[in-house]
C-alpha positions in Angstrom: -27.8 -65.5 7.9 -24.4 -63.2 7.0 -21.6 -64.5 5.1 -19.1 -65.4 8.3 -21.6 -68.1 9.5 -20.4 -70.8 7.0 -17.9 -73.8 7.2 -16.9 -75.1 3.9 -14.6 -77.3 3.4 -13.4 -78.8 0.1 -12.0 -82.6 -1.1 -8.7 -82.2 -2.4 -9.6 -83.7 -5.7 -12.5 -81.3 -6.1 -9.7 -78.5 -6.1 -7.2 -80.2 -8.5 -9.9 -79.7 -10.9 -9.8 -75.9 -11.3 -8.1 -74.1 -13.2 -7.0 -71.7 -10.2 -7.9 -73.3 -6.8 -6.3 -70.0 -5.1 -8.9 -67.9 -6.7 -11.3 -70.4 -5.7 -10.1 -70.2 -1.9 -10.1 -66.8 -2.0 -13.7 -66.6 -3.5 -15.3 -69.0 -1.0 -13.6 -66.7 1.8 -15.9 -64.1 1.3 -19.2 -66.0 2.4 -16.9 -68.8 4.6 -15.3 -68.2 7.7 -13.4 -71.0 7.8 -12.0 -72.7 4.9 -10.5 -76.0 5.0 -9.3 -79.0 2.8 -10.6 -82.8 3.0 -7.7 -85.2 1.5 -7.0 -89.0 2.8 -3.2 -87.9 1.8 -2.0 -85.0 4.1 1.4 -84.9 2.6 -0.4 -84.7 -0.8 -2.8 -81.5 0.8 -0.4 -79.6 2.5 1.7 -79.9 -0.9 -1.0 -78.6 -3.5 -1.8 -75.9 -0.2 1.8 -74.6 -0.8 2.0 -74.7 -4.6 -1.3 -72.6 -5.1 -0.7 -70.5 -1.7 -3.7 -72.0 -0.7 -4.6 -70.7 3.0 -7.1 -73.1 4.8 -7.8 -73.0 8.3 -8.0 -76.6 8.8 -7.2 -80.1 7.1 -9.3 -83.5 7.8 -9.2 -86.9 6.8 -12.3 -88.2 5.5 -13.8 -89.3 8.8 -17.3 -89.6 10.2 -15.6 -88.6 13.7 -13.3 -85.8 11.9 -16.3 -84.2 10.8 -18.2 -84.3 13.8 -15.3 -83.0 15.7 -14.7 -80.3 13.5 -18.5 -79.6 13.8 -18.5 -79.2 17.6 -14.7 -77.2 17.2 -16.4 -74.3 14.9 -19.1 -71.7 15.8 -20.9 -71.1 12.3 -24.5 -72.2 11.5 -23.7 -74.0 8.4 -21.0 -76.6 7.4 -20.8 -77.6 4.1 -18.4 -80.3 2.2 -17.7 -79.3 -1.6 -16.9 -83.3 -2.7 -16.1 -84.6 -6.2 -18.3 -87.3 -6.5 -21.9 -86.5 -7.7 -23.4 -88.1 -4.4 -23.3 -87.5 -0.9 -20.0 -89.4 0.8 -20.7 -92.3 3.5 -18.2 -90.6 5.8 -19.8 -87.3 6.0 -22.4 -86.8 9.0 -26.1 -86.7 8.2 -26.2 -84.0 10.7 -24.9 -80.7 10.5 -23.1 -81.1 7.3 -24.4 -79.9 4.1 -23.1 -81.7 0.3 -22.9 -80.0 -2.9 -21.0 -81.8 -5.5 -18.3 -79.8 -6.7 -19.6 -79.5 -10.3 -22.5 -77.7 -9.0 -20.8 -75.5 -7.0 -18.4 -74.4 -9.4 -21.0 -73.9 -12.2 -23.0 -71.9 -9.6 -19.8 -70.0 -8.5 -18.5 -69.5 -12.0 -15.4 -70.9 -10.9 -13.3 -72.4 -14.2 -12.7 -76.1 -14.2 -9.0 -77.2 -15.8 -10.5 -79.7 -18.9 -8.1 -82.7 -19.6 -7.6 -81.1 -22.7 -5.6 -78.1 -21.3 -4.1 -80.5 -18.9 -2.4 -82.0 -21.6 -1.5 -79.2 -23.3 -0.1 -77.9 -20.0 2.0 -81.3 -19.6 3.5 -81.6 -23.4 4.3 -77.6 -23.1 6.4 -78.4 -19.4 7.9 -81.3 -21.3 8.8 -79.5 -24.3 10.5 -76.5 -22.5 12.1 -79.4 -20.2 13.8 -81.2 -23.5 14.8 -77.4 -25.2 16.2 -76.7 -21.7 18.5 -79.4 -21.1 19.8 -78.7 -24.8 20.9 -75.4 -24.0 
């Protein structure tokens, strides 16, 4: 199988996870042809798509029928659904569609997950420099 043959798309919330979700697009490019986001929120995708200059070829609700669709749309022999839970989602299609839970996919891609502690060190230090700007 070469590296173009693959569908992957991931759920936003898998990608809010990481640390750098561009670096993570950018990585799954090279063994994905097409790269894609999952979100029940399209406002909220096509937002965290334009503040991480995310590129994705498509966005999908979390549909049984959108999967299929985009199944039947794409020519590659694998599609595969990186999804924050541990288990396989209800929505996605038994057939065609592959699951990997995104923990396991980003342990296996060495791709670094944003902890809750750096989070909130990222969220004090915005506020911080919020309250020592509005001084000046």
């Amino acid at each position: 199988m070469t590296t173009d043959t693959m569908t992957l798309a991931f759920e936003l919330a898998a990608l809010q996870q990481v640390r750098e979700p561009q670096a993570v697009v950018v990585d799954a490019r090279r063994w994905a042809q097409n790269v894609g986001l999952v979100s029940i929120d399209s406002c909220a995708a096509h937002a965290f798509s334009a503040k991480h200059l995310i590129r994705r070829d498509f966005q999908i609700a979390p549909t049984t029928s959108n999967f299929q669709h985009l199944s039947s749309r794409v020519t590659t022999e694998r599609h595969v659904l990186v999804g924050e839970a541990p288990d396989r989602p209800d929505y996605l299609p038994q057939q065609h569609w592959e699951y990997f839970a995104f923990a396991d996919a980003a342990s296996a891609a060495s791709w670094e997950l944003d902890n809750n502690e750096t989070t909130s060190r990222k969220q004090v230090t915005a506020w911080l420099a919020r309250v020592f700007r509005s001084k000046g």
